[in-house]
N, C-alpha and C positions, 0 to 999 in steps of 0.2 A: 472780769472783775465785777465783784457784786456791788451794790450798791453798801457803805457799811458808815457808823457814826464812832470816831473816833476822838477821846477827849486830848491823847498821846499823839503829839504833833509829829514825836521822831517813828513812833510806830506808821500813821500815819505816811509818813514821807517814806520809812520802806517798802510801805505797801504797795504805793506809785513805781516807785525805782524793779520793784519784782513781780510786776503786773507784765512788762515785756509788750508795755502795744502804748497805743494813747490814751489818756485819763482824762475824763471832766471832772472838775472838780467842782463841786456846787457848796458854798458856806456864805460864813455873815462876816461881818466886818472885824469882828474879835477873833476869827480862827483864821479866815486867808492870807493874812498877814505871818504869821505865825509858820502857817504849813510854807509857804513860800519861802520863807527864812530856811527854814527844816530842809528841803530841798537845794537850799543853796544860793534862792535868789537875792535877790538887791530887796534891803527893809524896804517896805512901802506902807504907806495909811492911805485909811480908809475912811471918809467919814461917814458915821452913822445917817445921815440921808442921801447916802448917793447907793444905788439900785441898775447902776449900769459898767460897772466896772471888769474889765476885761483882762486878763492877764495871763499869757503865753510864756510856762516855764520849760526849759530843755531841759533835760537833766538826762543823763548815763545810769542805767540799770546796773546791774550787780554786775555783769558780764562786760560792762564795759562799752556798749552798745547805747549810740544817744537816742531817748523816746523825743 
């Protein structure tokens, strides 16, 4: 998977799901929340000075298959 900037959170999140392997996902504190949801995880905030945040989402590709 390329590297790509996505402002569509749900495009975004099929991108991850049809990637078929593992994702890093690298954003700011107004998109990871967001993309996280879109995937299906648990709402979280983020606050604008925090710079170490870590978060491990599972999620099942198209196939049915958990990344």
């Amino acid at each position: 998977m390329s590297p790509l900037e996505l402002d569509d959170m749900a495009a975004a999140a099929q991108q991850v799901r049809s990637a078929g392997q593992c994702v890093l996902v690298v954003g700011h504190t107004d998109t990871v929340p967001d993309l996280i949801s879109a995937l299906g995880g648990p709402h979280v905030e983020i606050p604008d000075n925090a710079f170490d945040r870590l978060f491990v989402v599972h999620v099942r590709n198209d196939s049915g298959n958990l990344l």
